[in-house]
TORDREN-979928 format. One line per field, with one value per residue (C-alpha): residue in three letters; y, x, z. Coordinates in steps of 0.2 Angstrom, whole numbers. Example, Ala and Ser with C-alpha at 12.3 -4.5 7.8 and 13.67 -1.06 7.14 Angstrom:
! residues 2
code = [ALA,SER]
c2 = [-22,-5]
c1 = [62,68]
c3 = [39,36]
This chain:
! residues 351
code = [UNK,UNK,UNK,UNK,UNK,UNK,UNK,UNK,UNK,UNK,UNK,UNK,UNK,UNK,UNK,UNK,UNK,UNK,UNK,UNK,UNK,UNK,UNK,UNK,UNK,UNK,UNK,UNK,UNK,UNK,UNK,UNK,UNK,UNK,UNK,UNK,UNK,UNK,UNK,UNK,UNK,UNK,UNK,UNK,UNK,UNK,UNK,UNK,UNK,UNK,UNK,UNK,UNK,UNK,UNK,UNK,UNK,UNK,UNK,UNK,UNK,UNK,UNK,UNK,UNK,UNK,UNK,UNK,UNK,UNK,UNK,UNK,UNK,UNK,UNK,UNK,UNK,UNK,UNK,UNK,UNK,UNK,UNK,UNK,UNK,UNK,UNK,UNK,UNK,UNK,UNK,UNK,UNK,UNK,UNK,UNK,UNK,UNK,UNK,UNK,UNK,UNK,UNK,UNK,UNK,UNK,UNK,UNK,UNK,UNK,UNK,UNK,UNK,UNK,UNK,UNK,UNK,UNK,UNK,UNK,UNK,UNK,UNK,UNK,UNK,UNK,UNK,UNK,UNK,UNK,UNK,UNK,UNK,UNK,UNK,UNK,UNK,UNK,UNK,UNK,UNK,UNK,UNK,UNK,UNK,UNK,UNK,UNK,UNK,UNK,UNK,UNK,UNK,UNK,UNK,UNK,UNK,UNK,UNK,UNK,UNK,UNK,UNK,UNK,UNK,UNK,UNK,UNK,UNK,UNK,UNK,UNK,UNK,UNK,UNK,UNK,UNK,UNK,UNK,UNK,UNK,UNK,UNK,UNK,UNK,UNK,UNK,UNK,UNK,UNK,UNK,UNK,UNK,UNK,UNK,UNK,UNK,UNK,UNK,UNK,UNK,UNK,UNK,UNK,UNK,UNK,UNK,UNK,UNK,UNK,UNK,UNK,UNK,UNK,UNK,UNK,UNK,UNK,UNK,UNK,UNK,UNK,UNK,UNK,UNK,UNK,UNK,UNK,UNK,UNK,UNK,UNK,UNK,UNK,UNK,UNK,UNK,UNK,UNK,UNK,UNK,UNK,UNK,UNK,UNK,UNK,UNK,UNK,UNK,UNK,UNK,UNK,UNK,UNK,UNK,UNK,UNK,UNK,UNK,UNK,UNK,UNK,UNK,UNK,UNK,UNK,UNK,UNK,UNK,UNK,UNK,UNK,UNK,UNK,UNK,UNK,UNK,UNK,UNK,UNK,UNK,UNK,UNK,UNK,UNK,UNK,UNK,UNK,UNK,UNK,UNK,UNK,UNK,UNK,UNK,UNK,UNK,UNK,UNK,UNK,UNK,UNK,UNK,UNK,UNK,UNK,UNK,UNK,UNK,UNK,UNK,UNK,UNK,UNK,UNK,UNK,UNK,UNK,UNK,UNK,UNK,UNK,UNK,UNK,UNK,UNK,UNK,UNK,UNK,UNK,UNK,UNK,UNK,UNK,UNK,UNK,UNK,UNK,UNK,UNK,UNK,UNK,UNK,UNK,UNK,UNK,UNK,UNK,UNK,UNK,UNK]
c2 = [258,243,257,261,245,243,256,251,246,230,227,242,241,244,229,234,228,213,208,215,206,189,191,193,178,169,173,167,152,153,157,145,129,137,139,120,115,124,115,99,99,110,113,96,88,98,92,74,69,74,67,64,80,94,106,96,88,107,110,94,96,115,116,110,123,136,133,135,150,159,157,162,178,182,178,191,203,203,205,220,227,229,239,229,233,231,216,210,214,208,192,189,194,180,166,173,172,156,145,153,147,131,128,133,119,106,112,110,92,89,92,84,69,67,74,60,47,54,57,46,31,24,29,17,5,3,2,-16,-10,-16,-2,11,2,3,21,29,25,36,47,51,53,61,74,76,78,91,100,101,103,121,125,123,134,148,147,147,161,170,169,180,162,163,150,150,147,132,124,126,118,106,102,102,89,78,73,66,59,52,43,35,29,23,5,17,27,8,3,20,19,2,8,17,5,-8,6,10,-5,-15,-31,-37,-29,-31,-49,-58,-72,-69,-80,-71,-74,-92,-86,-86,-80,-68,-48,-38,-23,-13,3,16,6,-9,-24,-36,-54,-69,-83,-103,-105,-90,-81,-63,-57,-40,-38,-21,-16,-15,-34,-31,-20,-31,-50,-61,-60,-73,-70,-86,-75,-69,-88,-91,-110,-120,-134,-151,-165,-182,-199,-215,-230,-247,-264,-268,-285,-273,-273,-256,-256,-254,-239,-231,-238,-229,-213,-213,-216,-202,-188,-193,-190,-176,-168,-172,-164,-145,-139,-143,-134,-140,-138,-153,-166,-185,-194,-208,-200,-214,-235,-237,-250,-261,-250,-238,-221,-208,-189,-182,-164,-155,-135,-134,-116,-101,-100,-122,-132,-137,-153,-157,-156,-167,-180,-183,-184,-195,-205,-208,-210,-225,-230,-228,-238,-254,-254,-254,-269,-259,-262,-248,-252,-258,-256,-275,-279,-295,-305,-318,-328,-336,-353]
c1 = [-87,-78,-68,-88,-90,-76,-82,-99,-106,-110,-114,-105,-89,-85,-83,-64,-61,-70,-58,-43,-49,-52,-35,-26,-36,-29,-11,-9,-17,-5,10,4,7,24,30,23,33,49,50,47,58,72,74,69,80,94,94,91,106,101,86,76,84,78,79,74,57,54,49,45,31,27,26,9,2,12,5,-12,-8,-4,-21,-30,-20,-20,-39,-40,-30,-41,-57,-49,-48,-68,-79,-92,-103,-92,-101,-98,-78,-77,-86,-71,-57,-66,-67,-49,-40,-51,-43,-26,-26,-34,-18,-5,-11,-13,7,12,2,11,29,27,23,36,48,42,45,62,71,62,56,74,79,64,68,84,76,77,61,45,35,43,34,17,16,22,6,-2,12,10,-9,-10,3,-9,-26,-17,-12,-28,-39,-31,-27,-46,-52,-39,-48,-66,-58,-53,-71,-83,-86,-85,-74,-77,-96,-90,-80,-91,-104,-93,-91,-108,-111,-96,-104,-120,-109,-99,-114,-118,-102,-95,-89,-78,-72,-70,-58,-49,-45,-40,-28,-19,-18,-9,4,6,7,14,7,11,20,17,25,22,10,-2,-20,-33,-54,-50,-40,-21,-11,3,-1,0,-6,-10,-23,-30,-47,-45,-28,-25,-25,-17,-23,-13,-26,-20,-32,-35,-45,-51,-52,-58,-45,-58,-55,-38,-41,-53,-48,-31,-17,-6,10,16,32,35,43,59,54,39,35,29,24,27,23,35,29,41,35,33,44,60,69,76,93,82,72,89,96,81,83,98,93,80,91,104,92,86,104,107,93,101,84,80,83,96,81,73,73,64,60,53,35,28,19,7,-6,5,20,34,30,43,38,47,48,54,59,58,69,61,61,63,51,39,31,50,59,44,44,62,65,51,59,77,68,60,77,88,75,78,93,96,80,71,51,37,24,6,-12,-17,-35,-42,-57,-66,-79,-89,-101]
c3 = [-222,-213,-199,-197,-190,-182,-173,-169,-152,-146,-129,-124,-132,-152,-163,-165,-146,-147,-162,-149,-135,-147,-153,-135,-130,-149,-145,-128,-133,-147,-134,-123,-136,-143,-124,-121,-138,-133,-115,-125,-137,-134,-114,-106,-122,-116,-95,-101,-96,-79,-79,-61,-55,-47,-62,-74,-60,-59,-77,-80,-67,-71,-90,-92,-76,-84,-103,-92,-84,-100,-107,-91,-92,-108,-107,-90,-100,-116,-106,-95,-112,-113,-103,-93,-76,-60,-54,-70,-70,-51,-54,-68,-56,-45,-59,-65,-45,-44,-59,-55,-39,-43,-56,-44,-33,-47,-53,-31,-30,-45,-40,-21,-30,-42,-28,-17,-31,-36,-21,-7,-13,-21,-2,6,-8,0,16,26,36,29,39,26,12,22,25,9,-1,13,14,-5,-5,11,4,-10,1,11,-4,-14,3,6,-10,-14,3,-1,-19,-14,-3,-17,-25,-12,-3,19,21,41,36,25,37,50,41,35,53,57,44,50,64,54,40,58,62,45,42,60,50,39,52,62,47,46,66,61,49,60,72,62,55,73,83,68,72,53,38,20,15,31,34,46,52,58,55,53,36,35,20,15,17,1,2,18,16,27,27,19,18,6,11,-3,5,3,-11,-22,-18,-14,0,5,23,33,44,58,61,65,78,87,81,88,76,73,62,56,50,67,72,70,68,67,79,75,87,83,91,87,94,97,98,116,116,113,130,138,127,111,116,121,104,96,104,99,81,83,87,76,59,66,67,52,43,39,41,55,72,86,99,89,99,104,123,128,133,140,139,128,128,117,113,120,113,112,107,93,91,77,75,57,53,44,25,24,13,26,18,10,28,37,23,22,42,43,30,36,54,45,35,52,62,49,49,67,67,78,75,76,84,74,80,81,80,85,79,89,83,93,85]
């Protein structure tokens, strides 16, 4: 009674080769997850100790493809078991070579980008050049673009679809897609221009818009801005490419103009004394330049006014360097009882 059931028809096959085909399909399932546990738990264990290398990335990376794989094959092989219509059986093959290929090019992305983590960033980490820093982010997600763009053609190949019909349309609607997002494609050719031309790296401190801050992240379309406030700014790249730079990291030093003004009783011995005086505390601030420097600039409307310029050096405490230079130009000018000059106003009353 049961063998006559077995081997009764459904759909064209007997019931027997349904369990058959249900049962291959089971156990690569089952083979799949027992493969899966033994790359766990007894290969990767035993390459731990070379961990980050190139066998141990490899099934690291390919495991989980791998375990895939097995069920799409046992799944192909259980259903090559039944008879079905050749459209039927060749629209299969298509979904089967489909997913397959779809997989392998998941387990390829896969193992680029660990490959990339593993072996090229500890080399750009080590790197002085900040320009290195900027393009791996595009590197690694251009790698992965690349990868998955002809890995999905050569699948949508594989699957009856005209490929040069695809692209060609795909080309076709480019150019509307070109004209509906031109700001985009501004940003991306913005991009591009900064990792070319360079005009800023990630860390430097840059003005540009009428904002100025420190660079944190630069993108194919967009760059992050931190501005003095602490706060972060998303600017399009397109305003680089059409905007006035300035790198405030780029100097070496930063320039300050100041005016010192004398009481105008002191005779010419005194400004030369106070001159003196002048470039004597600016040497002996360690953060200051040796271009630095003071002269008499000319006669003021009731003083002698000298110009003072300070170069104060890259990585210095701005606000620290000015304050304390002003103050030991203030100490220096007591003790050698020189006078500043004071804005005097007077008041006439008339009865």
């Amino acid at each position: 009674m049961f063998s006559d059931f077995l081997q009764s028809n459904l759909r064209g096959n007997s019931v027997e080769d349904w369990f058959i085909a249900l049962a291959i399909t089971a156990g690569s399932v089952l083979v799949s997850r027992i493969f899966y546990f033994i790359s766990t738990k007894a290969v990767k264990p035993l390459l731990h100790k070379a961990r980050g290398k190139f066998f141990y990335i490899i099934i690291d990376m390919l495991e989980e493809p791998l375990a895939v794989l097995m069920i799409i094959g046992g799944f192909y092989y259980a259903q090559r078991r039944l008879k079905f219509e050749a459209s039927v059986d060749a629209g299969i093959d298509r979904i089967a070579f489909f997913l397959v290929i779809l997989v392998v090019t998941w387990a390829v992305a896969r193992l680029i980008d660990n490959l990339i983590s593993e072996y090229l960033v500890p080399i750009i980490e080590k790197s002085d050049s900040k320009l290195d820093d900027q393009l791996l982010p595009v590197l690694r997600k251009g790698a992965s673009a690349i990868v998955w763009i002809a890995g999905s053609i050569v699948a949508l190949d594989y699957a009856g679809y005209n490929v040069g019909t695809i692209v060609a349309g795909l080309g076709i609607g480019g150019l509307a897609f070109a004209f509906a997002a031109q700001e985009t494609i501004a940003n991306l050719f913005g991009g591009i221009t900064v990792f070319i031309d360079a005009p800023f790296r990630i860390g430097d401190r840059i003005k540009i818009c009428g904002y100025e801050g420190w660079v944190r992240e630069i993108g194919l379309r967009t760059a992050k801005l931190e501005t003095l406030d602490g706060r972060r700014l998303t600017m399009p790249n397109s305003l680089f490419s059409k905007n006035v730079i300035e790198n405030v990291s780029s100097e070496q030093s930063t320039r300050v103009i100041e005016n010192v003004s004398i009481a105008c009783d002191h005779k010419s011995d005194t400004i030369e004394k106070a001159l003196k005086t002048l470039k004597e505390s600016i040497a002996a601030n360690p953060n200051l330049d040796e271009k630095s420097t003071a002269w008499f600039a000319k006669f003021g409307e009731s003083s002698w006014d000298i110009t003072v310029v300070l170069w104060i050096k890259k990585g210095a405490d701005y606000s620290q360097t000015l304050s304390e230079t002003n103050l030991s130009i203030v100490k220096a000018f007591e003790k050698a009882k020189i006078d500043f000059a004071l804005p005097t106003r007077v008041m006439m009353q008339s009865k």
